[in-house]
C-alpha positions in Angstrom: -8.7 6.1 17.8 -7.6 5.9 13.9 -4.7 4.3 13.6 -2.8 5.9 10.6 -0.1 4.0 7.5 2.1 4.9 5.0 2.6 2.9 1.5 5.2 4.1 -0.9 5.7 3.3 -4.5 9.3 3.3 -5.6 9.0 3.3 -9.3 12.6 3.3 -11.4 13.5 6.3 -13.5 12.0 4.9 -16.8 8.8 4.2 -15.1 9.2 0.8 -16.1 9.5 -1.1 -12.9 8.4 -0.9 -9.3 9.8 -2.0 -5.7 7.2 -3.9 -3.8 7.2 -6.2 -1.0 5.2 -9.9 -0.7 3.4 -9.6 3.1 3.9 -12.5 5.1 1.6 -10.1 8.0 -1.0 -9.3 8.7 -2.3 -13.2 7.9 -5.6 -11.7 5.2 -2.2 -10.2 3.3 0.3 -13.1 3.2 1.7 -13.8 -0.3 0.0 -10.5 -1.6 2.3 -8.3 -3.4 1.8 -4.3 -1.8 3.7 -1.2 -1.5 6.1 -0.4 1.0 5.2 0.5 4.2 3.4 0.6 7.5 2.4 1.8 10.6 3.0 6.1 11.7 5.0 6.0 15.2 3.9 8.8 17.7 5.3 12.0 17.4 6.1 11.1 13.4 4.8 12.6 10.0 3.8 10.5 7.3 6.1 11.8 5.4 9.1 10.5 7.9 7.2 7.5 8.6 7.9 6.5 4.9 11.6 7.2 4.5 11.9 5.0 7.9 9.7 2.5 6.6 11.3 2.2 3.4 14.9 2.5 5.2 13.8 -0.6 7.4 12.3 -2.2 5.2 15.2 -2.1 1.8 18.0 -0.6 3.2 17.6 2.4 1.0 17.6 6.1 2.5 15.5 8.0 0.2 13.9 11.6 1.0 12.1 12.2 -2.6 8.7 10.9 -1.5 6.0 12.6 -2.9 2.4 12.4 -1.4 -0.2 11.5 -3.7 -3.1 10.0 -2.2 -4.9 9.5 1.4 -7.5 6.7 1.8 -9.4 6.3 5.1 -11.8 4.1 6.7 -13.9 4.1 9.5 -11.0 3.8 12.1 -7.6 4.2 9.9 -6.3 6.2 7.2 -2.9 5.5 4.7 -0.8 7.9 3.1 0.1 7.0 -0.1 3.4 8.1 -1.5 5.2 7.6 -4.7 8.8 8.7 -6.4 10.9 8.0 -9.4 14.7 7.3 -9.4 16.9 4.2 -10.1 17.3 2.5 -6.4 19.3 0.1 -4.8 17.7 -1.9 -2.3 17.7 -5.7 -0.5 15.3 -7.6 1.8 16.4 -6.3 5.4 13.2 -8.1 7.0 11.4 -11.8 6.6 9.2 -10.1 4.0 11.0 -10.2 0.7 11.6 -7.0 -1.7 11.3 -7.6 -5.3 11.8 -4.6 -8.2 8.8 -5.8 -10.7 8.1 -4.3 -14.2 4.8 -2.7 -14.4 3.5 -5.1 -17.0 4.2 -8.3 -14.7 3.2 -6.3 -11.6 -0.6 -5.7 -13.0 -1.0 -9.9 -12.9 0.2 -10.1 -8.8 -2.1 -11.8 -6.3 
């Protein structure tokens, strides 16, 4: 069985910065910065799998994903999605949501 993700990059209109979220789970990714995202529900796309995700995850409801990438392994496989726009967002979960500038973003664990 492959279990399938999403992981969305929410970069701001000027390209400058970027929404990502420090993992507290799973325990290998705990205080590692990564995209937002996670697991495809039954019966979902990835492409609604991301605006829920990102809606659960910032409180923003955004539609504009655009799919850009699919990595897979032996047993899973992520979608990878990105968009531009100016965003509001806030932590609605234990892991925090911080908008990063690309520059700063590059030197992350």
């Amino acid at each position: 069985m492959i279990t399938e993700y999403v992981a969305g990059f929410s970069f701001s209109e000027d390209r400058k910065r970027v929404i990502l979220i420090e993992k507290q789970k799973p325990l290998w990714q705990a205080g590692r910065f990564n995209a937002v995202g996670g697991k495809i529900e039954e019966g979902e796309t990835p492409q609604t799998a991301m605006e829920r995700e990102f809606e659960e995850e910032t409180g923003a409801s955004l539609q504009d994903w655009e799919q850009f990438c699919i990595y897979k392994g032996k047993d899973w496989v992520v979608y990878f999605f990105k968009r531009f726009g100016d965003t509001e967002y806030c932590s609605m979960e234990e892991e925090e949501i911080f908008c990063v500038t690309l520059e700063d973003a590059a030197s992350l664990p």
